[in-house]
C-alpha positions in Angstrom: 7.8 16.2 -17.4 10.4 18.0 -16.0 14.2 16.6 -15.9 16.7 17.1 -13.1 18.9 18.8 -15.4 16.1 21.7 -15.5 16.4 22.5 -11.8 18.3 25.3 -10.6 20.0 25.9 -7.6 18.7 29.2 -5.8 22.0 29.9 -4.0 21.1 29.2 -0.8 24.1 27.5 1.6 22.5 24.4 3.7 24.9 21.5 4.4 23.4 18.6 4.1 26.1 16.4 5.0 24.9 15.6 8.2 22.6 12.8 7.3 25.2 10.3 7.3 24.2 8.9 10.5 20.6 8.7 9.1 22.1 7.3 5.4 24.2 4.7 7.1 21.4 3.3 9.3 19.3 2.7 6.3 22.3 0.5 5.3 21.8 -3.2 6.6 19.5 -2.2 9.5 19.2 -5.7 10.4 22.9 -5.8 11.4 22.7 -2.9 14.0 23.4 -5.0 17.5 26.0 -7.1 15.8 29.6 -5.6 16.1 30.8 -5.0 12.8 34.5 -5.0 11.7 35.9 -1.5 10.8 36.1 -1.8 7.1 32.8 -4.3 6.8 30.3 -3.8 4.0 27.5 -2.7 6.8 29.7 0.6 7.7 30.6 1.5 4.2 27.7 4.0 4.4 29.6 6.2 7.1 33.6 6.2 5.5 31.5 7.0 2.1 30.0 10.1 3.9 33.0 11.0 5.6 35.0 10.9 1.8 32.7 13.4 0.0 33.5 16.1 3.1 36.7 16.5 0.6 36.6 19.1 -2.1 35.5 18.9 -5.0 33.0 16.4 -4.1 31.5 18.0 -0.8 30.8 20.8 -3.3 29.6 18.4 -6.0 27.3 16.7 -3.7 25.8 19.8 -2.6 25.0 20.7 -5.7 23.1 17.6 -6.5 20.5 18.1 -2.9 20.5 21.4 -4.3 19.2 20.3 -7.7 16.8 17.8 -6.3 15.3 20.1 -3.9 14.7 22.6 -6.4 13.0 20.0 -9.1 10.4 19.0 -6.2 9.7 22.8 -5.8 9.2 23.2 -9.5 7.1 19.9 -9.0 5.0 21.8 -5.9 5.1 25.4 -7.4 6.7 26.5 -3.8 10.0 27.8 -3.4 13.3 25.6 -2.6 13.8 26.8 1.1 9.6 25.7 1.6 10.6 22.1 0.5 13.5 22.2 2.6 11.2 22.6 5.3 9.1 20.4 4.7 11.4 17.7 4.8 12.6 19.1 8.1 9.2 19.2 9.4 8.3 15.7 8.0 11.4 13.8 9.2 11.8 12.7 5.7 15.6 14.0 5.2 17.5 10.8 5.8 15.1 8.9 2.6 15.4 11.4 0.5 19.2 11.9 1.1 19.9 8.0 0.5 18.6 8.4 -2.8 20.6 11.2 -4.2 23.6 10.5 -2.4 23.5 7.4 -4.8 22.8 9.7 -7.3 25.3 11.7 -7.3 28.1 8.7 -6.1 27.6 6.7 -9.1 27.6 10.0 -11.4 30.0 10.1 -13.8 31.4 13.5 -15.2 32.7 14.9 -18.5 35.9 12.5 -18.0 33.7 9.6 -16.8 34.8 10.2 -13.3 32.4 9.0 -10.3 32.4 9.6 -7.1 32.6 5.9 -6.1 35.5 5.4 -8.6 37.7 8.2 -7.2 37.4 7.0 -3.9 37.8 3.1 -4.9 41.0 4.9 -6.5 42.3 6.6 -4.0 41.7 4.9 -0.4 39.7 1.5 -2.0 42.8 -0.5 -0.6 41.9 0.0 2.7 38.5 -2.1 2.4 38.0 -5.9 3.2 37.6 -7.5 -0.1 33.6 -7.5 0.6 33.5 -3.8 0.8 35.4 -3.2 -2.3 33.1 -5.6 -4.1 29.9 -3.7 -2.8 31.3 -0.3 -3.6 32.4 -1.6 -7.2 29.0 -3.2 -7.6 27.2 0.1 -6.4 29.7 2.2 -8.5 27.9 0.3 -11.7 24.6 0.2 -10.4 21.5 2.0 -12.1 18.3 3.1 -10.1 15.3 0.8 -11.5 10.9 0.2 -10.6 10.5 -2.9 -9.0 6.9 -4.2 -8.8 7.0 -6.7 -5.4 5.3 -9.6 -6.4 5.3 -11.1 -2.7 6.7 -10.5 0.8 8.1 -12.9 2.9 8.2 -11.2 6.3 11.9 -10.8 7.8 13.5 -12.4 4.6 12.9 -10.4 1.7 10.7 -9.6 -1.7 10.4 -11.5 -4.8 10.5 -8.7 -7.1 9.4 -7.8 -11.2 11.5 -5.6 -12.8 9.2 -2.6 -14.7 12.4 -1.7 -16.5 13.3 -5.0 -18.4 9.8 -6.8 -20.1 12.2 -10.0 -20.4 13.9 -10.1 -16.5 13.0 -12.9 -14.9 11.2 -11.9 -11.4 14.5 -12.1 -8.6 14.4 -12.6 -4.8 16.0 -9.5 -2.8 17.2 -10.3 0.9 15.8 -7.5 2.9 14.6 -7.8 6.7 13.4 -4.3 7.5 11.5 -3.2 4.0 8.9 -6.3 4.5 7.6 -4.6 7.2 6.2 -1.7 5.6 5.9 -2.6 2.6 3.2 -4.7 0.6 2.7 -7.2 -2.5 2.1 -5.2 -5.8 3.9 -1.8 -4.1 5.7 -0.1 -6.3 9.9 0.9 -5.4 12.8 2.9 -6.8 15.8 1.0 -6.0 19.3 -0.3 -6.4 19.8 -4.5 -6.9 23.1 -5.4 -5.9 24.7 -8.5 -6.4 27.0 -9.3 -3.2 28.1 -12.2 -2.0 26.0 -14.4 -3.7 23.3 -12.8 -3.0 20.9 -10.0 -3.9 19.9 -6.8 -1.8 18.5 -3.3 -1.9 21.6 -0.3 -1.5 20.8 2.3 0.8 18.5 4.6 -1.8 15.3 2.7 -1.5 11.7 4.7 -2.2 8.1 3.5 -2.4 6.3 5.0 -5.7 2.4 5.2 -5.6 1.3 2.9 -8.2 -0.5 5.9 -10.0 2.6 8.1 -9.5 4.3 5.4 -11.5 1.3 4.8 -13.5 0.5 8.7 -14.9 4.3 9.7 -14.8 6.7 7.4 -14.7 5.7 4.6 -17.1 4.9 7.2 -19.6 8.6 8.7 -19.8 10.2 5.2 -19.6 7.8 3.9 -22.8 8.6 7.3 -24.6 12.2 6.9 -24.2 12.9 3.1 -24.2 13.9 2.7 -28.0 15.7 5.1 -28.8 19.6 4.8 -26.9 20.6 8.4 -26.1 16.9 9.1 -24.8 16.9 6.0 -22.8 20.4 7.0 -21.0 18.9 10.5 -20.5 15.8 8.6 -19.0 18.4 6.4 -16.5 20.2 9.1 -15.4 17.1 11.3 -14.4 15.9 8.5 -12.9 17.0 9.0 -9.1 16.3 13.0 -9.0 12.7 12.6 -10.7 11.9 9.6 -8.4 12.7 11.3 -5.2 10.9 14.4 -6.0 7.9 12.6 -7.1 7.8 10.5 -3.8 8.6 13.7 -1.8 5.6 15.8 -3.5 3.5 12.2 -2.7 4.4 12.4 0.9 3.9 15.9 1.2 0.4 16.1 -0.5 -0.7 13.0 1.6 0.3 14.6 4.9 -1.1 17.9 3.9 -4.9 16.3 2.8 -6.9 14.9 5.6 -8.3 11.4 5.1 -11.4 10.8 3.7 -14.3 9.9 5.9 -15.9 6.7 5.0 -19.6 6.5 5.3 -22.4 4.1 5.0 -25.7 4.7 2.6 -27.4 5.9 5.8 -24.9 8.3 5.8 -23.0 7.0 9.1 -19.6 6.0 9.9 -18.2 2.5 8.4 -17.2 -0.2 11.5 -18.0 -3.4 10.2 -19.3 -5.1 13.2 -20.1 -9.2 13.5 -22.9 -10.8 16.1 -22.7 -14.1 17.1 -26.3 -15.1 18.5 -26.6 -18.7 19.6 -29.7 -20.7 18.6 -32.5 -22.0 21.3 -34.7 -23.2 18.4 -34.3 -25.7 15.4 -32.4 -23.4 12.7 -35.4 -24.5 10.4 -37.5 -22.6 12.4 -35.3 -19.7 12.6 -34.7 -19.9 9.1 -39.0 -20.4 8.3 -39.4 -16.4 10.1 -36.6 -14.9 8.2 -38.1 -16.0 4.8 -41.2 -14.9 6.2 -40.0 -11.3 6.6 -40.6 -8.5 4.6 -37.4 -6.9 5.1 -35.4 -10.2 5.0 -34.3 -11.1 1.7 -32.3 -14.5 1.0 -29.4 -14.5 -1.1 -27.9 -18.3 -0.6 -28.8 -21.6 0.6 -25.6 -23.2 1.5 -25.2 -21.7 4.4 -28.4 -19.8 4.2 -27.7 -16.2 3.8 -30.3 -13.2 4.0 -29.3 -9.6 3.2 -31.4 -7.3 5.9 -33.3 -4.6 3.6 -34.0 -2.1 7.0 -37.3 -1.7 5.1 -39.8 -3.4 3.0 -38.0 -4.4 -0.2 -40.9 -3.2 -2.5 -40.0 0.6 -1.1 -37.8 2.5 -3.4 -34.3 2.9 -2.7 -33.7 6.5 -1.7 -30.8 8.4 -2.9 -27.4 8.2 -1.2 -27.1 11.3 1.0 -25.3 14.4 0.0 -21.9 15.0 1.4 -19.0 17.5 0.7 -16.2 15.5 1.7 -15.5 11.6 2.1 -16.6 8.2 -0.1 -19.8 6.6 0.4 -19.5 3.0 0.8 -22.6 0.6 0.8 -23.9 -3.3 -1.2 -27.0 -3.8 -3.0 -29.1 -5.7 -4.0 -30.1 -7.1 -7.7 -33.0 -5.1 -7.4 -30.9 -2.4 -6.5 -31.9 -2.1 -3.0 -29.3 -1.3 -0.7 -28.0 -4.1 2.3 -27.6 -2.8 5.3 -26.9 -6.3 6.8 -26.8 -9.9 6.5 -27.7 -12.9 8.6 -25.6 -16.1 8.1 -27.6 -19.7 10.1 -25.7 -22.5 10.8 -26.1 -25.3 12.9 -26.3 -24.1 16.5 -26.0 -20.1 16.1 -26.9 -17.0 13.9 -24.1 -14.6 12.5 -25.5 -11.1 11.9 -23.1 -8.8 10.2 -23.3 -5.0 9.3 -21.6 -2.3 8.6 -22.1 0.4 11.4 -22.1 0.3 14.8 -25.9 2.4 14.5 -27.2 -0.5 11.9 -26.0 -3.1 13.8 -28.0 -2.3 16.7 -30.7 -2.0 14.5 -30.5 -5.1 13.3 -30.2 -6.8 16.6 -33.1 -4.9 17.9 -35.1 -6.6 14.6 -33.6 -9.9 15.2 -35.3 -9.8 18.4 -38.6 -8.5 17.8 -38.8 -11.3 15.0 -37.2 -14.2 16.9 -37.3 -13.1 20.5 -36.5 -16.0 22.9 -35.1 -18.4 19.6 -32.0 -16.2 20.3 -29.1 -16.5 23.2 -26.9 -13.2 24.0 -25.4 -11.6 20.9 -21.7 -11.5 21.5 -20.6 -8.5 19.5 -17.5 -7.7 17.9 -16.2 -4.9 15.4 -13.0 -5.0 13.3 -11.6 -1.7 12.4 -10.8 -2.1 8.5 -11.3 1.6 7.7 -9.0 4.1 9.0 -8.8 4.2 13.0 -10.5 7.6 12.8 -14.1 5.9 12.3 -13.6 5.1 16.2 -14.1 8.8 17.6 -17.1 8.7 15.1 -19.3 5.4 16.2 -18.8 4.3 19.6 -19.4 0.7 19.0 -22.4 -1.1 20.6 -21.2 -4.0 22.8 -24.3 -6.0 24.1 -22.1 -8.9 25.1 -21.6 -10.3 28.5 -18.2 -8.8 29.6 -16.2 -11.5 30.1 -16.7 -13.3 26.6 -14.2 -13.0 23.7 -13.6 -14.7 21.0 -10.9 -16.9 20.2 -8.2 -15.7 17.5 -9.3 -18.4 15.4 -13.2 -18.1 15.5 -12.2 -14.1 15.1 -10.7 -14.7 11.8 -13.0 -16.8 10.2 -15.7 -14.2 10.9 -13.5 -11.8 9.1 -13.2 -13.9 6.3 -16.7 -15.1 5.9 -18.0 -11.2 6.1 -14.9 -10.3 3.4 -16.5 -13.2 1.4 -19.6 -12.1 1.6 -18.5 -8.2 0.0 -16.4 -9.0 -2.3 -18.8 -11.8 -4.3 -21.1 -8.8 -3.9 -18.3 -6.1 -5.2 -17.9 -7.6 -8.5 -20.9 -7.3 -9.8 -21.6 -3.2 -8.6 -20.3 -0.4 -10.2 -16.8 1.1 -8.9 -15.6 4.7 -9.2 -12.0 3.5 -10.6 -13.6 1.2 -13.2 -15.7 4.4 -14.6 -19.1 3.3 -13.5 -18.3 -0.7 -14.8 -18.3 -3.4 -12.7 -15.1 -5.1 -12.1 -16.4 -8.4 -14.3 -17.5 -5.8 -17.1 -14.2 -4.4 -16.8 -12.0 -7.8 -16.5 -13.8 -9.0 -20.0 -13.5 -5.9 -22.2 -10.1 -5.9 -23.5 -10.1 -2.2 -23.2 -10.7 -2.1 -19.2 -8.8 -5.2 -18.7 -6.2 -3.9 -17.4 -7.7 -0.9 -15.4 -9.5 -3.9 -13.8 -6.2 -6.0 -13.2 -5.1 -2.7 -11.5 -8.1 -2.6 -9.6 -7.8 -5.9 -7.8 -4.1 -5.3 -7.2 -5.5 -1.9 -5.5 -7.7 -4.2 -3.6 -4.6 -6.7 -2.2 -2.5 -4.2 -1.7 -4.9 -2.7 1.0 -5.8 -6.2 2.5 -2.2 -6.9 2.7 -1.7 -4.1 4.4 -5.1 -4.0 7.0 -3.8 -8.1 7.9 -0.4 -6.7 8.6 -1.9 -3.6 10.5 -4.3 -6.2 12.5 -1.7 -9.0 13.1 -4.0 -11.3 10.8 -3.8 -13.4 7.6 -4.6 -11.6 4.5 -7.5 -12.7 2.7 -7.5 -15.3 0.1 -8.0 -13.1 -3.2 -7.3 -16.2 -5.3 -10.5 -17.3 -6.5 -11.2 -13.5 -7.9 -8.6 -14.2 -9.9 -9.7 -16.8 -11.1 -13.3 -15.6 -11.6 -12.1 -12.3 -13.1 -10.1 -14.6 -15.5 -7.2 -12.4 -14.9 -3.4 -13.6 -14.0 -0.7 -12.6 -11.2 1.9 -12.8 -14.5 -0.1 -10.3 -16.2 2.3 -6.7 -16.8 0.8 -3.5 -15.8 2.4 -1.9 -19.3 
């Protein structure tokens, strides 16, 4: 792994010193229309910048962008200047500067002179009594991983520290961050105590759990026991966090998203039909069981996965494709689902996963129950990326002045989730190696690939409810059938 003390500086002249504007509105963004007092602790960001213009430190803190920028190259095999860009191009200057600006302000040399220290020494008197205790609690601050453990939106993050096996989890008062950010991410941070209170400093960076996972974790476990190793591992911390989030963000944006297809080789929408009931739903319910290509899976409600075929045919072979992930629920027998029909009481819910199934499987609906079914109002929910739309222009067969209420809307969602994810746990899944996620959850071997899998899985259903406006589904009871716990370490 390489260390920050490894990177070179290629000579090149670039101020950087300029992102104090960006820096200080990083700082207590939540404050912005309030006017602040000159020497408050939300404008300690902006007299900090305007401090290390003096020499030596405007040097000194050159050197330190200098060093980072050259350890993400060494990271990306490109040269500095190409990284430099990139940020440029990306917008991603004024992250990346927060973090080594902390850096290199809490650095202490040869003499065990900071940055922070010099300048409490020398114009420190001139803060409130706040701002002296923020910049005294940042001058002793160390970058640590935080796992967040929850969100509570405009309020803050209850947080794990990965750092310290025997920290208690703490709550962190951040407004902005909980907007962005999701249960079991992963962050390179700052905790300050101030006022009586906990918060982020202005350095804060999300670390993709495998980053963390292949990298970082490794070099903290090597390191931990042994003193001078673990200092070493402390203060490359911030330089080796920052580049690894910058090569992240630049590989991400540079590799297009994959395409998410079906078995039948077209583009994932989950879609859900609500078709009202003219008939007693025993004799809707007496045709499906009837049907070849209808096979019940549950009683209570009675639930039938649609086959598309005769369900003594042999499954054929997912198609070939170069690019994307194939995504698609079978059956016990190993035939794959390409729908499923929910009765109730007074309507039928068909659901399915592409716009080109589900008018399929309304079109089989009605050749098998013709005039036992009312209108099918129609609705899709986008949980794959937005780019499935230009694929699949959805099929709406609904009269054009029906919707469906927010609350109806949301229980459809949950029911079809339901309905996958009793199914997921017992298929195979590329990051469990082939094993199912109970196979995985019961060997102690895989245990804890498998408790990383169903954080993987929150973490993206935290995130689609925020994207959607919804609640995020109720992962609780595959916790409890997994037999695995929240409390559980990802060591």
């Amino acid at each position: 792994m390489p260390r920050a003390s490894r990177a070179l500086t290629d000579g090149r002249s670039r101020d950087y010193t300029n992102q104090a504007d960006r820096f200080g509105h990083r700082h207590h963004t939540q404050e912005i229309f309030v006017k602040q007092p000159k020497n408050s602790i939300a404008t300690v960001a902006s007299r900090l910048m305007k401090f290390a213009e003096r020499p030596p430190w405007a040097q000194s803190l050159r050197g330190h962008w200098h060093a980072y920028i050259a350890l993400a190259a060494e990271l990306l095999d490109w040269e500095p200047e190409d990284v430099a860009d990139e940020l440029d191009a990306l917008g991603l200057q004024g992250i990346a500067f927060g973090m080594i600006f902390e850096a290199f302000a809490t650095h202490r040399d040869k003499i065990s002179c900071s940055f922070l220290a010099d300048y409490l020494k020398r114009v420190g008197w001139r803060e409130s009594a706040p701002a002296r205790q923020y910049i005294q609690t940042l001058r002793d601050s160390t970058l640590g991983l935080y796992e967040i453990l929850e969100v509570h939106r405009d309020k803050g993050f209850l947080l794990r520290d990965l750092l310290d096996s025997d920290a208690e989890p703490q709550f962190v008062d951040e407004r902005s961050a909980t907007h962005h950010l999701a249960r079991w991410d992963i962050v390179a941070a700052r905790v300050l105590p101030v006022l009586k209170r906990r918060q982020f400093s202005g350095g804060l960076l999300p670390i993709r759990r495998e980053t963390y996972l292949r990298v970082l974790r490794p070099e903290w476990e090597e390191s931990r026991d042994e003193l001078e190793a673990r200092a070493e591992f402390f203060r490359s911390l911030p330089a080796i966090s920052a580049s690894l989030w910058l090569v992240d963000a630049i590989e991400q944006a540079q590799v297009p998203l994959p395409e998410l297809r079906n078995y039948d080789g077209e583009p994932i929408l989950p879609g859900t039909a609500q078709l009202p009931l003219r008939t007693p739903a025993d004799s809707v319910a007496a045709v499906l069981d009837a049907a070849a290509d209808w096979v019940r899976a549950g009683d209570d409600p009675p639930f039938w996965n649609w086959l598309g075929g005769a369900p003594d045919v042999p499954a054929a072979p997912p198609p070939e494709q170069d690019t994307g992930l194939i995504f698609q629920s079978y059956t016990d027998s190993n035939a794959p689902v390409r729908g499923g029909a929910e009765l109730q009481a007074n309507r039928l819910i068909f659901t399915a996963l592409s716009a080109a199934r589900m008018e399929r499987g309304l079109t089989r609906l009605r050749a098998l129950l013709g005039a036992a079914l009312g209108e099918a109002l129609v609705k899709y929910d986008n949980l794959q990326d937005t780019q499935a739309r230009k694929h699949a222009e959805p099929v709406d067969i609904s009269p054009k002045d029906d919707t469906v209420p927010p609350e109806i809307d949301a229980s459809l969602i949950q029911e079809m989730l339901d309905r996958h994810y009793r199914a997921v746990i017992d298929q195979p899944v590329p990051m469990l190696d082939g094993l199912t996620p109970r196979q995985a959850a019961i060997d102690l071997h895989t245990r804890k690939r498998a408790l990383e899998w169903l954080k993987a899985l929150e973490n993206h259903e935290d995130r689609r409810s925020a994207r959607d406006g919804q609640t995020p589904y109720d992962t609780r009871w595959l916790w409890t059938t997994l037999g695995l716990n929240r409390n559980d370490q990802i060591r």
